[in-house]
N, C-alpha and C positions, 0 to 999 in steps of 0.2 A: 425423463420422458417429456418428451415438449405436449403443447397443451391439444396437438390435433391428435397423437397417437392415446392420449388420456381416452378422449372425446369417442377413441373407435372402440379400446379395449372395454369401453364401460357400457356398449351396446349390446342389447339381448339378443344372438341371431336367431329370430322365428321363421323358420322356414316353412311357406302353406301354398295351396298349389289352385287357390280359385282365382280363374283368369287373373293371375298376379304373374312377374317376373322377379325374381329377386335374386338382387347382385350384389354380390360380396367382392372385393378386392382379395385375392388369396394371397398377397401380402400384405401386412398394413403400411407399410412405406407409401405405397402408392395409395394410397388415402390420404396420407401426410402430404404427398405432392399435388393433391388437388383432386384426386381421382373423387364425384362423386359416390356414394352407397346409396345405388336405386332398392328402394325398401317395396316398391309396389308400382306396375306400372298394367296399363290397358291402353288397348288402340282401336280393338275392334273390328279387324281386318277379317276374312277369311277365315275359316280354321281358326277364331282365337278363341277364347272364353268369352261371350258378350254380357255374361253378368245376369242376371234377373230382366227381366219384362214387365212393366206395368205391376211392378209389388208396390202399392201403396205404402210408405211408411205413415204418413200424416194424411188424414182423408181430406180433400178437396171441399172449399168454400168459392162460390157464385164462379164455378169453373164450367165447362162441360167439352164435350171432345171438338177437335179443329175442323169438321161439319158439321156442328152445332148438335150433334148429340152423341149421346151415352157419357163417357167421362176422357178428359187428357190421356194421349198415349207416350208413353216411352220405351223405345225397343231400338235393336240396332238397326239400321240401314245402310244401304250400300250407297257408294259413291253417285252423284250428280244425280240424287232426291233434289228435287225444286231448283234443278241448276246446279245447284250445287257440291262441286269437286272438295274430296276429302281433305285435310291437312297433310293425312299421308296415308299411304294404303287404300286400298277399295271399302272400307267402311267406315261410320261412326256412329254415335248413339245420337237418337232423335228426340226431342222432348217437345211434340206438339198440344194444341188446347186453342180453348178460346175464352175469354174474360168475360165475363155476362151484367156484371157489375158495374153500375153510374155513380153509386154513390160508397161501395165499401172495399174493404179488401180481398183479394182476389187469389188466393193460393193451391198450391198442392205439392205434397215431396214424396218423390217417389224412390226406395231402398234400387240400388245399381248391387252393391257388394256387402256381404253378408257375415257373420259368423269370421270376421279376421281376428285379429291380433298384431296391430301396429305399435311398437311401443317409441312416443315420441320424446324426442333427445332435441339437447341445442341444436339449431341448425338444420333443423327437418325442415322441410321447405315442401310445398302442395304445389303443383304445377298443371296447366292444363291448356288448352287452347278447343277455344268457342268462336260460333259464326252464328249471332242473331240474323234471323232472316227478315228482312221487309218489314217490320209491323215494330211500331212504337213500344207495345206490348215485351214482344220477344225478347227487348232488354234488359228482364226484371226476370233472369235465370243464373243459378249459382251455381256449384257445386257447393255441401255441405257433407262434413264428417260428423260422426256421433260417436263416444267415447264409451269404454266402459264403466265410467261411473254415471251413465246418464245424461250427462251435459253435453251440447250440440256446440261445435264450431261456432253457427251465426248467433248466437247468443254469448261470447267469450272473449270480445273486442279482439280480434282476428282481423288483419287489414292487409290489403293486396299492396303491392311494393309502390303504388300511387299514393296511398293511404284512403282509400277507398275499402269501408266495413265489407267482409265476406258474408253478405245476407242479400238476398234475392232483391228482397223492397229496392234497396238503395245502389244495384249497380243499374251500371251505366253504357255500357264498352258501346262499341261502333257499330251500324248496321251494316251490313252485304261486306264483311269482310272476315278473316282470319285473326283473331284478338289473342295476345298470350294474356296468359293471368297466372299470378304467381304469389304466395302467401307464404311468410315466414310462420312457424307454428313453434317457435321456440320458447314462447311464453307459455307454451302449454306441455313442458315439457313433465315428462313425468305422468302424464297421462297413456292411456292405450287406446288406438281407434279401434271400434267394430264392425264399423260400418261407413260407406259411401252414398250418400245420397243426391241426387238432382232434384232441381228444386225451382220451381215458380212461384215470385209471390211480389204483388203491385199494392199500390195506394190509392184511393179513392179515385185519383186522378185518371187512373190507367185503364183502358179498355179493349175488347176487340181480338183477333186473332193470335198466337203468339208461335211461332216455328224456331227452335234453335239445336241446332249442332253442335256437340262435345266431340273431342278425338286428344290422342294422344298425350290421355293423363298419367300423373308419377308421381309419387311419394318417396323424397331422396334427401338424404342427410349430403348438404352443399358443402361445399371446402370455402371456410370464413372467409377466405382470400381472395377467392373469386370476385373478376367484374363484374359489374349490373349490366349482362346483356339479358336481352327480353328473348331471348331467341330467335330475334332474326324474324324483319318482316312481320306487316301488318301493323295494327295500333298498339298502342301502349296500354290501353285497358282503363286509358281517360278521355275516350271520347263521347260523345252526346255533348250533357249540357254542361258541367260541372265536375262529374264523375263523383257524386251521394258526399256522402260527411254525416252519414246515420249512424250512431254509435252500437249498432249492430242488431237494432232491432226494426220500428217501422216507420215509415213516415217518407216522402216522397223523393228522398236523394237531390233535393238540392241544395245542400250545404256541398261545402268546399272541402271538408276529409280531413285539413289540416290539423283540426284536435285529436283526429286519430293516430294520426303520424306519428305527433308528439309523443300522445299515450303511449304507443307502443316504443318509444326511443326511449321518453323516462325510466319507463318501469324495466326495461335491458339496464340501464346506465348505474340505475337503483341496484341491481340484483348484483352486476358487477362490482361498484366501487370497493374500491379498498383506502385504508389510511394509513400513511408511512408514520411510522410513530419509531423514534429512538430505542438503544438500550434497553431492554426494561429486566428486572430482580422477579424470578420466577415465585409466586406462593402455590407451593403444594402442599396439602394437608396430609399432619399425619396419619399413620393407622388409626382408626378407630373415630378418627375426626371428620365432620363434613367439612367441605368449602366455605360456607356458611359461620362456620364458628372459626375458622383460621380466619377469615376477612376478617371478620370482627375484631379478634385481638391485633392482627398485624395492621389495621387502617387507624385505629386509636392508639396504639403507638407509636404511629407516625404521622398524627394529625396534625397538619398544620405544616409540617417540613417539606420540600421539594421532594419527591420521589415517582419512579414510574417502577410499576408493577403489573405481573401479568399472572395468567392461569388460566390450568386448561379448561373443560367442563368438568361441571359440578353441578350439587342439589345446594343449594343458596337458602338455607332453610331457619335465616337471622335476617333479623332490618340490620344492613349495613349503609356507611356511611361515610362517603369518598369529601373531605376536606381539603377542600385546594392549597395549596399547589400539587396535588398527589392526582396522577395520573394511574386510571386502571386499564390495561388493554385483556379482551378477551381473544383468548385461538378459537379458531371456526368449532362447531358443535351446539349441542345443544344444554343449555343452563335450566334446572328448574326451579322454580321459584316458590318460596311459601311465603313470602315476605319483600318487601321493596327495597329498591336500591335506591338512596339520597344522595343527590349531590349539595355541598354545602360551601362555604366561604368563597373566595375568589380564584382560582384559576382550577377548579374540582374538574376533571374529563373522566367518562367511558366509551373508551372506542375497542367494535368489533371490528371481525376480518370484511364486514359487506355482510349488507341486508339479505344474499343467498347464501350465508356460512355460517352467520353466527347468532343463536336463536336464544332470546329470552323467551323462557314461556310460565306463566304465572301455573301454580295447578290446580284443579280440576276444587273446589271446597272451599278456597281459599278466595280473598278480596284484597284490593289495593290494584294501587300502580305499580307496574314494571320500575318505571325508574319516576320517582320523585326530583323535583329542582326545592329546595330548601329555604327558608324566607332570606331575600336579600341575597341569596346567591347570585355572583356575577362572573365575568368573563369563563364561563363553563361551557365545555364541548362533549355535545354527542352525537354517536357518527358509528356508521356503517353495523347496524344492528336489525335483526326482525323483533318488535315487541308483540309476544301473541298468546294467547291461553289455550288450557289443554281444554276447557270447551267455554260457551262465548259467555263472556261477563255481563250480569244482571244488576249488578249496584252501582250505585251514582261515580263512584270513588275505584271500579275496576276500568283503567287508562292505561293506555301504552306511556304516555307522559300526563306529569298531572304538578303542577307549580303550587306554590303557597302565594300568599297575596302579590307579592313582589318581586322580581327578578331583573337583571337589566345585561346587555352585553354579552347575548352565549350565541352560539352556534350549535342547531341540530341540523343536522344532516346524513341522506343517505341510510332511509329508514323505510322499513315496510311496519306498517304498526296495522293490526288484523285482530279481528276474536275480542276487541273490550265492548265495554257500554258503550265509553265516549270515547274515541281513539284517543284527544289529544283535548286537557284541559286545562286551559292556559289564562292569566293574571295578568295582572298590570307589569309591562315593561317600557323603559323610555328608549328602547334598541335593542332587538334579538333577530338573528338571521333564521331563517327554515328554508332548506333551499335540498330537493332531489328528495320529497318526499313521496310513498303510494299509503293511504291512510284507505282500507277495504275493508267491507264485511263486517263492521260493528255491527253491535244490536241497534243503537240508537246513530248518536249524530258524531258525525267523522271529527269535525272540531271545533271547540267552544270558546269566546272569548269573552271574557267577563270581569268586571273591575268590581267586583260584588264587594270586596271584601273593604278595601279603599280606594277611594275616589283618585281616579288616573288614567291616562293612556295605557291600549295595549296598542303599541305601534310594533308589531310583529313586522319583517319585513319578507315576505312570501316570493318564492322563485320556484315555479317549476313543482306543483303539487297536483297529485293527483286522487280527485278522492270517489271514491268508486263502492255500488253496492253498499251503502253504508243504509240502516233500517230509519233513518231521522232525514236529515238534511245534511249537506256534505258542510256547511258552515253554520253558525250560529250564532250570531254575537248581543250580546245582554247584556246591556248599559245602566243596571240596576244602582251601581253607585254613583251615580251622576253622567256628564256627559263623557262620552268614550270616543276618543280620535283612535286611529290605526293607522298601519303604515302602506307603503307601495305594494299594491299583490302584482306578480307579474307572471303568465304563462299557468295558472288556475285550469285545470281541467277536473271537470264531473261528468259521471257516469250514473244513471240506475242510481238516484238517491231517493231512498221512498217517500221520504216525506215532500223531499224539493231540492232544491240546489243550495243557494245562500240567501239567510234571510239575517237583516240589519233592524231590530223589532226598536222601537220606542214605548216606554215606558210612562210621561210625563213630556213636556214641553223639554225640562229642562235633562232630563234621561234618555239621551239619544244618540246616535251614531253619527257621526261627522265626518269627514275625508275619505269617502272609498276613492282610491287611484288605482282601476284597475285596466290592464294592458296584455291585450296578445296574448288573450286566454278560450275557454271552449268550456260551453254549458250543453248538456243533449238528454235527454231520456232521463230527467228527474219529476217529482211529481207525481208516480202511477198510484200512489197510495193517500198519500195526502192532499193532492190537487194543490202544492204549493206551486208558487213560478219559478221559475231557472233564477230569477234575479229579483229579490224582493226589499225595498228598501222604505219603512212605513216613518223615519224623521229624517230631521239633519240635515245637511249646505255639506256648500263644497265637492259633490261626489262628481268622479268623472270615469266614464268608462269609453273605454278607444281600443279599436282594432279587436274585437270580438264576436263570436260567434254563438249564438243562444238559438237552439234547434228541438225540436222534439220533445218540447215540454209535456208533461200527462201523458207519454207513451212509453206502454213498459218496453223493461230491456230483456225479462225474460217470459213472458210468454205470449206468444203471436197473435198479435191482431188486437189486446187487451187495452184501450185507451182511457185516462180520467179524461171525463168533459171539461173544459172552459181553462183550459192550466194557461196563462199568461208568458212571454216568455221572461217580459220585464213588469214588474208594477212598483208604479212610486206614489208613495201613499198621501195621504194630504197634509201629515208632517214633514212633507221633503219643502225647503227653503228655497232650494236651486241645482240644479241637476245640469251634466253635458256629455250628451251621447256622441262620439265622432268615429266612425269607420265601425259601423257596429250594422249587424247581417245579422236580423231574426226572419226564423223561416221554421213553417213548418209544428209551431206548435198548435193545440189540441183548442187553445183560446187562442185571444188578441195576441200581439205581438209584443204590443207596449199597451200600459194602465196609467193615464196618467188621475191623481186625483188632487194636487196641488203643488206648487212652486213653480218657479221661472223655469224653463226648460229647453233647451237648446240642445236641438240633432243637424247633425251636418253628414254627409257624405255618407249616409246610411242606407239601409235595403230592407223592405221589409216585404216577405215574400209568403204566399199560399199557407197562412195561419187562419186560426179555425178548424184543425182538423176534424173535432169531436165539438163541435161547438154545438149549443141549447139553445141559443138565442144569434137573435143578428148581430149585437152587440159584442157579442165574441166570436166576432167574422170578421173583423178589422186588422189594417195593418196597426193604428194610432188609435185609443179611445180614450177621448177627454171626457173626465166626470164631472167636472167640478169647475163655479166659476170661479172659485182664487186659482185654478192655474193656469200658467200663459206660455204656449204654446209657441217655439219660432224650428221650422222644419226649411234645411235648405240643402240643395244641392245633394235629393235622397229621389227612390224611386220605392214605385208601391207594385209588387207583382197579383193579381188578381189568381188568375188559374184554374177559374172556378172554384176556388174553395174561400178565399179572402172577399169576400164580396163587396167590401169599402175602404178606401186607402184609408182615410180621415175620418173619422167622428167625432162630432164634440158636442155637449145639449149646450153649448154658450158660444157665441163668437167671437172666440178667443184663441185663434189658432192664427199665425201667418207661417205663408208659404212662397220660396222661392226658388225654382228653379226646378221645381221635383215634379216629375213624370208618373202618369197614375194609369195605369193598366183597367180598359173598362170592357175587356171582355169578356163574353160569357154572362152580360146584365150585369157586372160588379161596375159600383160605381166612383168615381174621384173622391172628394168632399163633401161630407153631410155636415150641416149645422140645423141641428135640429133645437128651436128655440121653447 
C-alpha cells in the first residue's frame, strides 16, 4: 500500500453537521490521485450555517466597537458591506472594532465554530481567504484554532506557506484586496481541533479603526504532490511591510519569518528521516527474558568485533553497552528504559528508523541518560531516534545525551530529544558533527557545553538545530576548566526559552569562551522568565555573528500580551576582547537591541529596529547602548528604525562610538546619537 492510501486508511471519519461540509472520496484511489479530503469547510453565503455571533472566546483588551462604543463585533454580512464584494457568494464573516490604545496591546478572539472534532493528520492544511479593509489596524486579524487538549494554534509555531507565524500580532497581508492564506498543520498532527476562532490582536504600535472580511474557509488533508498554487489571484499573504517573523506570539511583525520557515522544515525533515543501514543479525529475547538482559550478554560477546545487530521493542531494563565496531539498529516503536545505553570504543552506532518511529523513553522513577557517549569514545554515530521520558526529568544527569569528559569524531543526528533536565550534555571534543536536531520541553536548558572535567575544546560542529520551549536557556556553555573554543553553529533556531536564548558566561579572565562563528540562524521569544537576552556573550575574542535574526526577546511565547521588561537582544559583556556583527536584523525586543559593555566591536550592514518593547528606562529604548569606556564602537553601512517605540539609534556615556554611512530614523521625537558625557 503506497504511502498516500496509508495516510487515508488511518484517518478517523467524523462526521458533524455545524455549518461544516465534509467530503470523503468514496473511493480511496482517488485520494491517491490527488483528490483532496475537505474535513470542514464555511462560506457564509445564504442559507449556510453562519456559525456563532459575537461569542467571546478571550475577552477584549483597550478594544471597543468600530463607532467607538460598546465592544468589537463579529457576525456574518452580506456582500458589498464597505464596498466590499464577496470572495464568493453573497456573504462573509465581518470582524469589526476599534484599537483605543497608544501605548499597549490591543486584542480580542472571538469563538466562530464550536463543539467539533477535527482530527489532524499529515497534510491537513487550513485555508482561507481575508480582505483587510482600509486601516493599518485591520492587518493584525487571524484565524486561530483551539485543540482539544487546550492548546491554541497561535501559540504552536504554526506558519502560513510564506513563513509568516499564524497569530494575529505578526500578520501582515495586503490592504483593499482578496489575500489567500494557507497553513500546513501537519506538525500538529495527532491533535483534535474544537474550535475556530477569529481573532484581533496588535502591538503597541498599532491603533485606530480595524474592518476585515473572512470567506471561504476549509480544513482539507492536501495530496503531498500537489503544487503551491495559492489559489488564484490576489496576494500572496506577504504584503505590507515584511510579512512578521514573530515566533507565534507578540511583538510587532517586522522580522522576516524566515526562522520560522526553517523551523517548520527542520522539525518535518527531523520526524522523517530515516538511515539506510546494512544487513543486520536480529537479537530476540528469549521467553522469560527481557531485551535488556539479552543485549547484555550478546554485546559482551561480541565486544570489540565488527557486527550489526538489530531488535525490535523492548523494556531495556540493564546498562548496556555497544563497543565499536558493533553497530545496533533499532525498528520503529517504542523502547523502555530503566537504565542507559553507552556507547564505547571507536566505530560504536545506534541508529533508529526516525525521530517519528523510534522512541527511547527513560521510565517514570528512574534517572540517567538515554544514551551515554563513553570516555574516549570516537568515530560513533547516532541517528534517527526520539530520546524522551515517561514524565520530565528532575536530576542533573536525566539527558537525552550525556558524554564523559572526552569524546572526538561522532555524528548525532536526526533527533527529537524532549522530557529531560538538560536535553543534551556534552564534553570536550576536538570534532563532533550535530546536525537536524529539535531539542524541546526540557525542564531546565536544552544544551550544555562544558569542559568541566579537563581543560579543552568543545568544538561541536552545529547544523540546523532547533531548540524550543526548553525551562533554562536553549544553550549554555561553562568554561569552568579553562578557556573553551567551539566550533561553526550554523542555522541555530530558538523558540520560548525561559530563561533566554544562548548564553557564553565567563568565569575568570582566563575561563572563558572564545570563537562563536555563528551564521543564518534565528533567535525570537526567549527570556519571558529570566529576563536573559537572545544573545549573551559576558568574555572572550574572536566571536562573529552574520546573517541573523534576534527578535522578540522578553516576550512570552505562550501567554498573550505577557512581557519581561529590559530583555536585550544581544549583550556583550565587558569580558568580550573583540566582537563582529555583519548582516544581523534585531528588532523588536522588550530591551535595547545590542549591550555593548567592552571590546572592539564592529557592525556592518545591520538593522536595528522598534526595540524597547517593555522598556523601564530610556536606556533600554535603544537600537546600540554603549556602557562602558574600554569599548569601541565602529557601526557602518547599518540603519536605526525609531517607530516610536526605539527612541535612540545610539547611546553611549563616552565618545567612543564611530559611524559610517548608517541612517537614523527620528521620528516620532526618537533621536540619532546621544553621547552622553
Amino acid at each position: 500500500m503506497n504511502k498516500k492510501l496509508k495516510l487515508w486508511f488511518s484517518i478517523v471519519l467524523t462526521f458533524f453537521f455545524v455549518a461544516a461540509t465534509v467530503i470523503y472520496p468514496s473511493n480511496p484511489e482517488a485520494r491517491a490521485e490527488g483528490a483532496a479530503a475537505v474535513l470542514f469547510s464555511a462560506n457564509w453565503d445564504t442559507n449556510s450555517d453562519y456559525g456563532l455571533s459575537n461569542t467571546v472566546q478571550i475577552p477584549g483588551a483597550n478594544v471597543v466597537g468600530y463607532d467607538r462604543t460598546g465592544e468589537p463585533t463579529l457576525t456574518r454580512a452580506a456582500s458589498g458591506t464597505e464596498g466590499v464584494a464577496a470572495h464568493s457568494g453573497d456573504g462573509y464573516l465581518q470582524l469589526q472594532g476599534q484599537d483605543v490604545s497608544q501605548s499597549d496591546f490591543g486584542y480580542i478572539y472571538f469563538s466562530v465554530y464550536d463543539n467539533l472534532s477535527i482530527d489532524v493528520v499529515e497534510n491537513t492544511v487550513l485555508k482561507y481567504w481575508v480582505y483587510h479593509h482600509q486601516y493599518n489596524a485591520s492587518q493584525k486579524m487571524s484565524v486561530d484554532l483551539v485543540f482539544s487538549d487546550g492548546t491554541s494554534m497561535r501559540d504552536l509555531g504554526v506558519y502560513d506557506k510564506n513563513g509568516v507565524a499564524m497569530h494575529p500580532t505578526v500578520r501582515n497581508e495586503a490592504l483593499n484586496q482578496w489575500v489567500s492564506v494557507e497553513a500546513d498543520l501537519s506538525l500538529l498532527a495527532g491533535k483534535t481541533i474544537n474550535k475556530i476562532l477569529v481573532a484581533y490582536g496588535s502591538d503597541p504600535s498599532i491603533s485606530g479603526p480595524f474592518s476585515s472580511y473572512f470567506d471561504d474557509l476549509s480544513i482539507e488533508i492536501a495530496d503531498p504532490n500537489a503544487g503551491g498554487d495559492d489559489g488564484g489571484g490576489g496576494d500572496d499573504g506577504g504584503g505590507g511591510d515584511d510579512g512578521g517573523g514573530d515566533d507565534g506570539g507578540n511583538g510587532n511583525g517586522n522580522g522576516n519569518g524566515n526562522g520560522h520557515g526553517q523551523a517548520k522544515k527542520l522539525e518535518k525533515r527531523v520526524r522523517e528521516a530515516t538511515s539506510q543501514q546494512s544487513a543486520c543479525t536480529l537479537i530476540a529475547p528469549k521467553k522469560g527474558r527481557t531485551l535488556g538482559e539479552t543485549l547484555v550478554d550478546v554485546l559482551a560477546y561480541n565486544a570489540g568485533k565488527p557486527a550489526d545487530f538489530c531488535v525490535k521493542p523492548g523494556v531495556i531494563d540493564k546498562p548496556i553497552t555497544i563497543e565499536g565496531p558493533i553497530s545496533l539498529t533499532l525498528s520503529s516503536g517504542t523502547y523502555l528504559q530503566s537504565a542507559p545505553i553507552t556507547l564505547a570504543g571507536k566505530g560504536a552506532s545506534i541508529v533508529g528508523q526516525g525521530a517519528g518511529s523510534t522512541i527511547l523513553k527513560y521510565q517514570s522513577g528512574k534517572s540517567g541518560a538515554n544514551i551515554q557517549i563513553g570516555g574516549w569514545a570516537s568515530h560513533y554515530k547516532i541517528s534517527g531516534l526520539n530520546l524522551t521520558r515517561e514524565s520530565v526529568g528532575t536530576k542533573e544527569k536525566d539527558n537525552g545525551i550525556r558524554t564523559a569528559a572526552s569524546n572526538d569524531m561522532g555524528l548525532i543526528e536526526n533527533l527529537i530529544i524532549e522530557n529531560q533536565y538538560n536535553g543534551m550534555h556534552l564534553q570536550v571534543t576536538a570534532y563532533t558533527r550535530l546536525n537536524n536536531l529539535i531539542i524541546a520541553q526540557n525542564a531546565n536548558t536544552g544544551m550544555i557545553m562544558t569542559n568541566g572535567e579537563i581543560e579543552g575544546p568543545t568544538q561541536y560542529y552545529l547544523s540546523d538545530i532547533l531548540f524550543s520551549m526548553n525551562g533554562g536557556y536553549a544553550m549554555d556553555l561553562r568554561p569552568t576548566g579553562g578557556q573553551l573554543s567551539i566550533g561553526n553553529w550554523d542555522g541555530i533556531l530558538t523558540f520560548g526559552n525561559k530563561e533566554g536564548g544562548i548564553r557564553l558566561r565567563k568565569y575568570s579572565n582566563t575561563k572563558v569562551v572564545y570563537g562563536l562563528r555563528l551564521s543564518n540562524s534565528f533567535f525570537g521569544q526567549d527570556g519571558e522568565v529570566g529576563g536573559k537576552p537572545e544573545i549573551m556573550i559576558e568574555g572572550g575574542g574572536m566571536h562573529n555573528i552574520s546573517n541573523t535574526f534576534i527578535e522578540i526577546g522578553g516576550v512570552s511565547a505562550t501567554v498573550p500580551n505577557l512581557m519581561h521588561p529590559n530583555v536585550a537582544g544581544i549583550h556583550l559583556g565587558e569580558g568580550v576582547s573583540d566582537a563582529q556583527l555583519n548582516a544581523v536584523y534585531v528588532a523588536n525586543n522588550t530591551g535595547s537591541g545590542l549591550v555593548v559593555e567592552g571590546g572592539k566591536i564592529l557592525i556592518t550592514a545591520s538593522s536595528f529596529l522598534h526595540n524597547g518593547l517593555k522598556a523601564t528606562t530610556n536606556d533600554n529604548k535603544t537600537g546600540i547602548l554603549v556602557k562602558n569606556s574600554s569599548a569601541k564602537v565602529n557601526v557602518g553601512i547599518s540603519q536605526f528604525v525609531a517607530g516610536g517605540i526605539q527612541m535612540t539609534g545610539i547611546k553611549s556615556y563616552h565618545d567612543n562610538v564611530i559611524h559610517t554611512g548608517v541612517s537614523f530614523d527620528t521620528t516620532g521625537g526618537a533621536q540619532g546619537i546621544v553621547i552622553v558625557q
